[in-house]
Biotite code that builds the C-alpha atoms (Angstrom):
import biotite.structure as struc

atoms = struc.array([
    struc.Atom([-17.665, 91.027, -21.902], chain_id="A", res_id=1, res_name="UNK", atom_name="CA", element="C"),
    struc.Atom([-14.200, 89.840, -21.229], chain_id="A", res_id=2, res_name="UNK", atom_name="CA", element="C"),
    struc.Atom([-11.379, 91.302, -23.028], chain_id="A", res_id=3, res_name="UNK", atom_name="CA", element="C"),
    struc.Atom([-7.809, 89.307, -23.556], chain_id="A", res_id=4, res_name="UNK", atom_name="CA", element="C"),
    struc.Atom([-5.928, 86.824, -21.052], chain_id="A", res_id=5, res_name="UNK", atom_name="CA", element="C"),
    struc.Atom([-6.451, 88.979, -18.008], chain_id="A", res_id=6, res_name="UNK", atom_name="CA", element="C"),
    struc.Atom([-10.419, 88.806, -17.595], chain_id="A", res_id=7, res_name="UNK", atom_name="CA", element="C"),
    struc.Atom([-10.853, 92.624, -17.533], chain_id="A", res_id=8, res_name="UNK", atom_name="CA", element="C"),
    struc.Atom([-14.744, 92.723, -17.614], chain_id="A", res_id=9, res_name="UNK", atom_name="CA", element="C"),
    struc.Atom([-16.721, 95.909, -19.111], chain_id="A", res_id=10, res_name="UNK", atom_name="CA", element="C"),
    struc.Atom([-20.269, 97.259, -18.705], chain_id="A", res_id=11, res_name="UNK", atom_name="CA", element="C"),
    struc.Atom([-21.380, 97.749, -22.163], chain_id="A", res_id=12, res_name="UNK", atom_name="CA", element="C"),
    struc.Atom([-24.497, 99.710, -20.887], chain_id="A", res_id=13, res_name="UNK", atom_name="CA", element="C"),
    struc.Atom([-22.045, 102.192, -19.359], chain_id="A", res_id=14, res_name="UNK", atom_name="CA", element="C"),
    struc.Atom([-19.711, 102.256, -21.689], chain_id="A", res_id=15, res_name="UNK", atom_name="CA", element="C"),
    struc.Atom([-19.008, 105.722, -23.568], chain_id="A", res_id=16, res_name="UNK", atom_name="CA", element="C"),
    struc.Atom([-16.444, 106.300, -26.041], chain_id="A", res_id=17, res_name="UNK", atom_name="CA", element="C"),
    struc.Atom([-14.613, 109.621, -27.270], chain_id="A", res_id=18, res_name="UNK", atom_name="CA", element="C"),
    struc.Atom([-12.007, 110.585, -29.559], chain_id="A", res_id=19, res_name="UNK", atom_name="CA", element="C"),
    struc.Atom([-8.860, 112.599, -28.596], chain_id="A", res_id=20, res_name="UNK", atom_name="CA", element="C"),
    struc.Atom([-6.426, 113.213, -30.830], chain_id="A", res_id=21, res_name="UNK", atom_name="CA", element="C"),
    struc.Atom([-5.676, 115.999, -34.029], chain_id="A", res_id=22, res_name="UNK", atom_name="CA", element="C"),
    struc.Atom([-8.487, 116.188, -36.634], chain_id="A", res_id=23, res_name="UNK", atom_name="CA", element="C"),
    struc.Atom([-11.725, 114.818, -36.769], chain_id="A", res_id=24, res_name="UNK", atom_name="CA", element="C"),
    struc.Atom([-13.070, 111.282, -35.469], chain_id="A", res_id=25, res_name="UNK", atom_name="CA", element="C"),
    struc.Atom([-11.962, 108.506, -38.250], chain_id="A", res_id=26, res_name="UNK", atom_name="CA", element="C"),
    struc.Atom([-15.209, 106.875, -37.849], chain_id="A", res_id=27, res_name="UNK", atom_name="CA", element="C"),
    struc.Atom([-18.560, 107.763, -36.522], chain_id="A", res_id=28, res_name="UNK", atom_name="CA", element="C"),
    struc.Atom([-19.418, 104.544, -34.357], chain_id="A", res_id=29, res_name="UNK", atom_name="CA", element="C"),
    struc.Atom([-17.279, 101.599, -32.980], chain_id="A", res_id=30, res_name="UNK", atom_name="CA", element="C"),
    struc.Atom([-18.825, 98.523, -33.064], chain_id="A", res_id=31, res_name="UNK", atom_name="CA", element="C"),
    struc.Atom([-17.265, 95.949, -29.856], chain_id="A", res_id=32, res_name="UNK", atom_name="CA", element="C"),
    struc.Atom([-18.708, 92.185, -29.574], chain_id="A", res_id=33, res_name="UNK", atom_name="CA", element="C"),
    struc.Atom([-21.593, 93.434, -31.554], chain_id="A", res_id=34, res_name="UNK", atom_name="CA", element="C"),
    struc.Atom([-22.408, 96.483, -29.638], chain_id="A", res_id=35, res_name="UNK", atom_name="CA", element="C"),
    struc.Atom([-21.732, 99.896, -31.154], chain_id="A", res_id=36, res_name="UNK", atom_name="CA", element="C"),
    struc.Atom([-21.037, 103.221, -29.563], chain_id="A", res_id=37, res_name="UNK", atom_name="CA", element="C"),
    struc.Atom([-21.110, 106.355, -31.021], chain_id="A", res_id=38, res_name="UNK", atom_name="CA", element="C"),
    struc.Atom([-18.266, 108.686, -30.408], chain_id="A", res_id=39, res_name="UNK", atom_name="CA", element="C"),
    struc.Atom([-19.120, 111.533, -27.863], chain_id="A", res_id=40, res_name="UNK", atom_name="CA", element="C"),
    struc.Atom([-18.065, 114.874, -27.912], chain_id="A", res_id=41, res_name="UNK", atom_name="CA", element="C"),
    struc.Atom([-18.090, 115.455, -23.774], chain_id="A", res_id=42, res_name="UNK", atom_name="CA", element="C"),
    struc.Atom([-18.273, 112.394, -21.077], chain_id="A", res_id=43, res_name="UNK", atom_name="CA", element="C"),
    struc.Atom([-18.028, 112.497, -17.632], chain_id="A", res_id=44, res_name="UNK", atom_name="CA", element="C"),
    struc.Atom([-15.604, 110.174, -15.465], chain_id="A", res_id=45, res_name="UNK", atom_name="CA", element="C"),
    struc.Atom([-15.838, 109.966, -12.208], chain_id="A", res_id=46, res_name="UNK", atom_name="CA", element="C"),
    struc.Atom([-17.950, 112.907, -11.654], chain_id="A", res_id=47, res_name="UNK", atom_name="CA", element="C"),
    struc.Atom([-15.311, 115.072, -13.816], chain_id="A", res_id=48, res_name="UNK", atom_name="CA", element="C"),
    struc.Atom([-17.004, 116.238, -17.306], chain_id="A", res_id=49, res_name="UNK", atom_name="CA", element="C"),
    struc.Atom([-14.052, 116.171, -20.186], chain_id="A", res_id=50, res_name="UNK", atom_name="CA", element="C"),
    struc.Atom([-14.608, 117.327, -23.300], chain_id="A", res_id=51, res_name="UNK", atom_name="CA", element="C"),
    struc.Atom([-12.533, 115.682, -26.510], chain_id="A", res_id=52, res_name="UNK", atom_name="CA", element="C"),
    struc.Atom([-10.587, 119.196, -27.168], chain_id="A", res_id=53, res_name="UNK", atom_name="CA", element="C"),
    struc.Atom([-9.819, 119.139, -23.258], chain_id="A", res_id=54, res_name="UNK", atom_name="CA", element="C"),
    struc.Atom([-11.501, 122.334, -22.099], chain_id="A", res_id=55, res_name="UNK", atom_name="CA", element="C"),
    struc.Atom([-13.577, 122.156, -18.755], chain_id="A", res_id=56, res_name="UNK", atom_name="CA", element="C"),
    struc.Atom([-16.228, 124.330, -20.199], chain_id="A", res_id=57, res_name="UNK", atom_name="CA", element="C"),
    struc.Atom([-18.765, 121.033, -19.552], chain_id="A", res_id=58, res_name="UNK", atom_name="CA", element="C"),
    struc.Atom([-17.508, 120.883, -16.535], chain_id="A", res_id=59, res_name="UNK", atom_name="CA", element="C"),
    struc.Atom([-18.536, 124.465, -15.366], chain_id="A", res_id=60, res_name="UNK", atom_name="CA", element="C"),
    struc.Atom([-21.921, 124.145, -16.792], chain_id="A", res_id=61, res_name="UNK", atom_name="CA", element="C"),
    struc.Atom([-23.082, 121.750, -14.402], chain_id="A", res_id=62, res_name="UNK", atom_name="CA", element="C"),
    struc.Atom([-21.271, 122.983, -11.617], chain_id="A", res_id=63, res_name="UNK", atom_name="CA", element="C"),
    struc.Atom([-22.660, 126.548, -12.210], chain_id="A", res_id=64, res_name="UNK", atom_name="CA", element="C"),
    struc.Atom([-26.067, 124.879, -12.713], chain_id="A", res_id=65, res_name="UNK", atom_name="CA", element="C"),
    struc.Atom([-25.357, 122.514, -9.429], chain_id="A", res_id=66, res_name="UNK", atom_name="CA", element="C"),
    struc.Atom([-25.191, 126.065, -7.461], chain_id="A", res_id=67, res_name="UNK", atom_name="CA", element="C"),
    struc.Atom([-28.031, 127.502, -9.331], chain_id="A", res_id=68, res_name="UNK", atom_name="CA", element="C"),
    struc.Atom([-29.776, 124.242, -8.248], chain_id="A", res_id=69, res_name="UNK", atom_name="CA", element="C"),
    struc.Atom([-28.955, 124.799, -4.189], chain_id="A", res_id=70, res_name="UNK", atom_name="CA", element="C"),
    struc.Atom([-29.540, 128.297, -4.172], chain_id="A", res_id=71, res_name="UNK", atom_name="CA", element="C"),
    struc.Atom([-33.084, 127.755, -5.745], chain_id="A", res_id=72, res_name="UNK", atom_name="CA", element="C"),
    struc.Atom([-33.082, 125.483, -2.531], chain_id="A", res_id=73, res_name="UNK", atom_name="CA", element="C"),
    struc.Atom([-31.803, 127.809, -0.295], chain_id="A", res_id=74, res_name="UNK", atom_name="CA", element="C"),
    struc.Atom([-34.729, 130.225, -0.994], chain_id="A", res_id=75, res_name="UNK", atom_name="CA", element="C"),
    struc.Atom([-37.475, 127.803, -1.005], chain_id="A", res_id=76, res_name="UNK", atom_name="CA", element="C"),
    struc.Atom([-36.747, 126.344, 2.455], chain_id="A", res_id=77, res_name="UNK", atom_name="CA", element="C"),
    struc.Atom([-35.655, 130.243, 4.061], chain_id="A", res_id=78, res_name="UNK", atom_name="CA", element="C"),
    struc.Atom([-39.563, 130.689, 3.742], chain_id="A", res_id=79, res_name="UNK", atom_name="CA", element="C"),
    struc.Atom([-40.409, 128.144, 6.193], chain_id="A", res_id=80, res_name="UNK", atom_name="CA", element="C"),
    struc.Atom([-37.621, 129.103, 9.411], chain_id="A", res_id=81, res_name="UNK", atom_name="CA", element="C"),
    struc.Atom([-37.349, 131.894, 11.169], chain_id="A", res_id=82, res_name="UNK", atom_name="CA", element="C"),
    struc.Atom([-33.244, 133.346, 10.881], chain_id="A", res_id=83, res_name="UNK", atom_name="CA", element="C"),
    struc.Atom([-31.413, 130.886, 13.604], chain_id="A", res_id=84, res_name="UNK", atom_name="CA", element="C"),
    struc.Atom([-33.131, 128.260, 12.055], chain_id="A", res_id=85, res_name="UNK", atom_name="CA", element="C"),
    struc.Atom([-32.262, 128.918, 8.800], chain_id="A", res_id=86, res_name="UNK", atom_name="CA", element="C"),
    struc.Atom([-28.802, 129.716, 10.137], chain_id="A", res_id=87, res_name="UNK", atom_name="CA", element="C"),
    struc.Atom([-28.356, 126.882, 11.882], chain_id="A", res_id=88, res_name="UNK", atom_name="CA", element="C"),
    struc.Atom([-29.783, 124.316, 8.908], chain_id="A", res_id=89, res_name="UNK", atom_name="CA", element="C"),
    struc.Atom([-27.599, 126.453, 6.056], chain_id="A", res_id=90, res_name="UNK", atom_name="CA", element="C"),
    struc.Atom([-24.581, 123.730, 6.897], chain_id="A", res_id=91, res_name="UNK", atom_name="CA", element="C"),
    struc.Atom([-26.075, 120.992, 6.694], chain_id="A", res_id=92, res_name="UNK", atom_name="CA", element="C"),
    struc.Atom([-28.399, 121.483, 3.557], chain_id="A", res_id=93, res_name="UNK", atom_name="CA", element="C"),
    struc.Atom([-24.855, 122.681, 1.655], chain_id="A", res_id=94, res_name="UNK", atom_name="CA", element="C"),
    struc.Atom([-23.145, 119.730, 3.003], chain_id="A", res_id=95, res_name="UNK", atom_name="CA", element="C"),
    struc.Atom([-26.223, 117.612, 1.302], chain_id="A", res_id=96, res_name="UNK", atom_name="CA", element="C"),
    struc.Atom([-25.158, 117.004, -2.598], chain_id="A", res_id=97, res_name="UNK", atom_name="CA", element="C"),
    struc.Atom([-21.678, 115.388, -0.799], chain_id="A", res_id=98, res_name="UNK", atom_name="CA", element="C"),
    struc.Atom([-24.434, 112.876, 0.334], chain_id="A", res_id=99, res_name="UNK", atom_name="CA", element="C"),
    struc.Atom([-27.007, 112.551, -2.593], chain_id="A", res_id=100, res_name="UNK", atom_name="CA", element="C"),
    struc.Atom([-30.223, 114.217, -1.287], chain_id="A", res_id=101, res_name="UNK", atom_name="CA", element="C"),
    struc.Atom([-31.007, 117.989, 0.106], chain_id="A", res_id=102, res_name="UNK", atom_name="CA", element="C"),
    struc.Atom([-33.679, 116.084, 2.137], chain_id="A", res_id=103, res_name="UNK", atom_name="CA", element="C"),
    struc.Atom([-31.540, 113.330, 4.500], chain_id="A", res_id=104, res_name="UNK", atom_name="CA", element="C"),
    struc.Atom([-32.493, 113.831, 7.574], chain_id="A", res_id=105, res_name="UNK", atom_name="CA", element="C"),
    struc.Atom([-34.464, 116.212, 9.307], chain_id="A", res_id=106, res_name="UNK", atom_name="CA", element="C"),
    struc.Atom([-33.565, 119.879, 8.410], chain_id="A", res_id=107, res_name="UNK", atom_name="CA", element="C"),
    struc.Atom([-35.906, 121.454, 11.115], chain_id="A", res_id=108, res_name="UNK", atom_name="CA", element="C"),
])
């Protein structure tokens, strides 16, 4: 979709919408070039989750969950090294959400 004289182009199948501002949502859905969105209570923008009363509660979650998720890790591959290698591979396998995957590379 293009939108007014400058070309700005938007990703419908991305796009989210939410309301901020006093009181409640003054509609439940918003309907652009035939698509319609429902208003969301929490979206995340790049990477950041915002909530529409502004608290970073969302945000928290997943980052407490996020360590929850590389501790569970942590533990499973401890089993398989002896202490220096475990020492030695602790860096890199913390280092490995900044890159996508806990299993780039070889960790032994």
């Amino acid at each position: 979709m293009k939108s007014g004289s400058k070309g700005m182009k938007v990703n419908l199948d991305k796009t989210e919408i939410m309301w901020l501002g006093k009181g409640k949502t003054p509609c439940d859905t918003m309907t652009v070039n035939g698509s319609t969105f429902p208003f969301k209570q929490t979206i995340k923008v790049l990477g950041i989750y915002m909530s529409n009363n502004l608290s970073c509660d969302a945000h928290l979650v997943a980052q407490i969950k996020k360590g929850k998720n590389l501790m569970r890790g942590f533990k499973f591959i401890r089993n398989f090294l002896n202490e220096m290698q475990f020492l030695t591979t602790l860096p890199l396998y913390s280092m490995a959400p900044l890159y996508g995957t806990a299993h780039q590379g070889t960790l032994l």
